[in-house]
N, C-alpha and C positions, 0 to 999 in steps of 0.2 A: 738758354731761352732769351728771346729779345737782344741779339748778340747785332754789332754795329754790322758783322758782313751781310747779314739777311737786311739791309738794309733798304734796298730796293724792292725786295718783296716784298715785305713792309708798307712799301709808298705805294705800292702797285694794290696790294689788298687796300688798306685804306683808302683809296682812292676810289675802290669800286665797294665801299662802303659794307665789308664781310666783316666774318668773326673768323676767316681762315687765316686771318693773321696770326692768330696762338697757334695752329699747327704745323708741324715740321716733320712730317712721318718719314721712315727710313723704311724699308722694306726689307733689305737683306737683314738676315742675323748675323752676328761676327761674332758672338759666343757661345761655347759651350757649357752650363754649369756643371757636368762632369767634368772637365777639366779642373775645377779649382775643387773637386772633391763634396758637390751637391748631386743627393740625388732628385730626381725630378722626372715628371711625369707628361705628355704632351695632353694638354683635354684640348676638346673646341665642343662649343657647343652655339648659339642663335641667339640674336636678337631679336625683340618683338615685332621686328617690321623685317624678318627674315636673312637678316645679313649673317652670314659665317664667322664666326670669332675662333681665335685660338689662345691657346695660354698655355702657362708652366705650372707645374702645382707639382709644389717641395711637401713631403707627409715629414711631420712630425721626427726625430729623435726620441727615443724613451719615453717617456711618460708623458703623455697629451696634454696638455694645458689648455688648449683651445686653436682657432682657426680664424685667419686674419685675410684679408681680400686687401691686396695693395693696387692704386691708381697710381703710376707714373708721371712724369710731369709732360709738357706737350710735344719734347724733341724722340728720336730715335725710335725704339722699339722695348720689348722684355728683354735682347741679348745685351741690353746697355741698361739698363736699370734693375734684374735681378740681384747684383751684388746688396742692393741697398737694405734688401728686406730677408733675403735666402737665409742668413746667418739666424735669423729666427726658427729655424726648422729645428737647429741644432741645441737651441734651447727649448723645443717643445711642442712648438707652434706650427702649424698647416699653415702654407701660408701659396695664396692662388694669387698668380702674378697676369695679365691679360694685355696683349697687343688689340688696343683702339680698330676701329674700323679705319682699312686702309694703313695701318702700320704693319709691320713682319707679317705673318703668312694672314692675316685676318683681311676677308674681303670685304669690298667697298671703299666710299672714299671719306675721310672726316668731314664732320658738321659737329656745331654742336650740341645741336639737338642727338643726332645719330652717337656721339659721344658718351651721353647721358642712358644711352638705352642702352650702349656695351655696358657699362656700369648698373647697371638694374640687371642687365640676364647674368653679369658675372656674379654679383652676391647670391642671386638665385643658385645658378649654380652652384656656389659653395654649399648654399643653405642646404640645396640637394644631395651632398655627396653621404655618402655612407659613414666616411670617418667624423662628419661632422658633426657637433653638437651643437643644434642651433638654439642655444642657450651661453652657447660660449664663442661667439664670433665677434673680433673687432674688425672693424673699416682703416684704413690707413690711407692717405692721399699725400701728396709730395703736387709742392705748385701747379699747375693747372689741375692734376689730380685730386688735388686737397681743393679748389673750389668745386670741382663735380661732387667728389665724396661728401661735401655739404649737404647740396640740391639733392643728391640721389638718397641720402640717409634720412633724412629730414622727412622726404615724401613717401618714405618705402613702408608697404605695410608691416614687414619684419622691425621695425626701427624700436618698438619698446622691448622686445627680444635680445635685441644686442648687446653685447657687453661695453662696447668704446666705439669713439672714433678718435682719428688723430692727425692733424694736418701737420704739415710741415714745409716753410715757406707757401702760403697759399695768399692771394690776393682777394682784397672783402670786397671789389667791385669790379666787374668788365669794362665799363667806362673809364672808372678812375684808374686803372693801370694803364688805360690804354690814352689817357692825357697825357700821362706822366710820361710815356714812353715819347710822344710824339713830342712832348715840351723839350725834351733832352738833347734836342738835335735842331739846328738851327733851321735846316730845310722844312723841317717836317713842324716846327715848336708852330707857324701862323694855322695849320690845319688842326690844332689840339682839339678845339670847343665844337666845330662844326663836325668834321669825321669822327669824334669819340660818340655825338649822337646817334650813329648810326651803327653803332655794337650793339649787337643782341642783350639787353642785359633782363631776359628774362628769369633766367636763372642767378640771382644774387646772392653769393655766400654770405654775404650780413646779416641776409632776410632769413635765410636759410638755419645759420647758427642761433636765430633765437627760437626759433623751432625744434630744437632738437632734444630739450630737457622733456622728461628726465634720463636720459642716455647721457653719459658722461663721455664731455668731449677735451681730448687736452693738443691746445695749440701749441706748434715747436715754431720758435721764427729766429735764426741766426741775428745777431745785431751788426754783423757786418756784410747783410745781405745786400748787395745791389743791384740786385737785382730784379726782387718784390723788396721794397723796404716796411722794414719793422714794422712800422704807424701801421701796415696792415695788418700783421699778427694782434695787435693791440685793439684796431678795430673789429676784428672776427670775438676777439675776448671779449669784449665787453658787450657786445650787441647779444653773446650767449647767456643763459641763466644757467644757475647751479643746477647740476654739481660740474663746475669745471677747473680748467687747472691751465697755467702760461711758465712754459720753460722757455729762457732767454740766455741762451749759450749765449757769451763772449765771445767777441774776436773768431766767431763761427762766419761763412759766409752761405750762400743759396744750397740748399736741400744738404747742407754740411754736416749739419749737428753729430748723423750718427757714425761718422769715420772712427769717431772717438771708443776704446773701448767703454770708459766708461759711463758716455752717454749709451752707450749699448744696455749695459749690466743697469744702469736706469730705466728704461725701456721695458725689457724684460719684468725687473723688477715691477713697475707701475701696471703692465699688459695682469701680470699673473695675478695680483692683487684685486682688478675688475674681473679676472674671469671666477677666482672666489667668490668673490660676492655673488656668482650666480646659483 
């Protein structure tokens, strides 16, 4: 995300004053999760303003724990971001992974408005599915994801049903990452204050995360993120009210945290513990 070669596109969206800057969609898949030994399912199911979605959806291992809806961050597709979440199947978990409008086989083109509705019909759908117990669903988002999964849980009427949410590396403002990005580069650092006015920032995870109790939300922010930095996991914390919770993996870097086994067996651990309480 925000990588120096997209740099011109960058200058190009900004300049024509979009919020298609945050997206990078890839259309082909290049992976198979049978290959690495996941089983998986293809759904597609619609959007409220009719656009065709598709997704993966890994059922559970042995005994059900509950069912988890992951948002991706804003580059590639599902065949480059399932590994991040899949391994939860294997401990328990449903877990429904979704290609954005306009990413792998999902048609249309991104916005992020249209962004926001994939993520509203996908929780639907999970909420719909047969294996589901819609009493035991968490949200999970990963940088651009983890700001949707804010806006979208916040205002969902399923929201006090839920069991969790959980960002990870996620930014608490459209504007202010989008200063920050443009201060970083010497070309682009005089357009920071003028072109960042012109991001959409109607949906703000700040605003968002204080709306969200009482559903327990636990923020992941790597501290050698450079690429959303920390101050914004700290600012999504605090802007939230209890019950919530701030993991701060060391010497982790962007959407890193859970390479690790045992931020995994954490994870797990924290996920099964809110689907109890239900």
């Amino acid at each position: 995300m925000f990588g120096r070669v997209a740099l011109m596109g960058w200058l190009l969206a900004v300049l024509g004053g979009c919020t298609g800057l945050f997206f990078q969609p890839m259309k082909d898949h290049v992976a198979d999760p049978a290959t690495f030994g996941f089983a998986y399912e293809d759904v597609t199911f619609e959007a409220a303003d009719g656009t065709g979605l598709h997704g993966w959806f890994f059922p559970a291992e042995g005994e059900r724990l509950g069912s988890l809806l992951f948002l991706h961050g804003n580059a590639e597709n599902v065949s480059t971001h399932f590994a991040n979440v899949a391994w939860l199947a294997k401990a328990g978990v449903d877990v429904l992974i979704i290609d954005y409008r306009g990413y792998g086989r999902s048609a249309g083109s991104p916005t992020l408005e249209g962004l926001h509705l994939d993520a509203e019909a996908a929780l639907d759908a999970l909420i719909a599915m047969p294996e589901t117990d819609p009493e035991r669903i968490a949200v999970f988002g990963q940088s651009l994801g983890g700001a949707i999964a804010l806006s979208v849980v916040a205002a969902h009427p399923a929201k006090d049903r839920l069991a969790a949410l959980i960002v990870e590396g996620a930014f608490s403002d459209y504007r202010a990452i989008a200063r920050e990005k443009l201060a970083s580069f010497w070309l682009t650092w005089p357009l920071q204050w003028p072109f960042s006015l012109t991001i959409d920032n109607a949906y703000s995870p700040s605003s968002s995360a204080g709306a969200l109790a009482p559903l327990p939300l636990l923020v992941i922010h790597g501290q050698r993120d450079d690429v959303v930095p920390p101050v914004h996991g700290e600012r999504l914390f605090d802007a939230a009210n209890q019950p919530k919770a701030i993991w701060r993996p060391q010497d982790v870097g962007h959407i890193q945290a859970l390479a690790t086994l045992n931020m995994r067996e954490q994870l797990t651990a924290w996920l099964g513990s809110r689907f109890a309480d239900r």
